[in-house]
Steps between C-alpha positions, in 0.01 A plus 500: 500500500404835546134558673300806497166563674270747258234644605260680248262725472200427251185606338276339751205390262803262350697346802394140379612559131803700578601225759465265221708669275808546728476139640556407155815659478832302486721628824136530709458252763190572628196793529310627784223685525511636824340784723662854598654757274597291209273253334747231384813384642731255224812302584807535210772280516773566255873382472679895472365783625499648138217241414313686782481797237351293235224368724401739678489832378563355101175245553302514839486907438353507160250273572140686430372599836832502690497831640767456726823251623721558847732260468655297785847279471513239767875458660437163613214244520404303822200288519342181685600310240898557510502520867379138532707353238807643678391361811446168331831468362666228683223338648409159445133453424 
């Protein structure tokens, strides 16, 4: 599974609606609105990099009020979540 971090520039008198409308998308994971430079930040996961293309720039982009994508592919995951279950493997509970 192939993971890329988006973040997006956006009318700003639509975050909540254009949040809304990318969440909704097959391949998007989740939506943040979030401080800074860029208003929203979505997580794609797709199985081939190709199907990045088709998300992204093919559904995110043409979104009304999307003014903007930098586009971010993640090389490897690591989280809380995986590092205990590794640990746990093994163990008797």
């Amino acid at each position: 599974m192939i993971t890329a971090i988006v973040l997006i520039k956006t009318s700003v008198d639509r975050i909540p609606e254009i949040a809304e409308s990318i969440a909704a998308l097959d391949s998007v994971s989740e939506v943040f609105s979030v401080t800074g430079t860029y208003d929203l930040i979505a997580m794609v996961r797709v199985p081939r990099h190709d199907d990045l293309a088709d998300v992204i720039p093919g559904r995110i982009s043409k979104i009304p009020g999307v003014e903007a994508t930098d586009t971010h592919v993640a090389f490897r995951t690591y989280s809380q979540h995986d590092l205990e279950a590794a640990f746990a493997i093994g163990l008797d509970s």
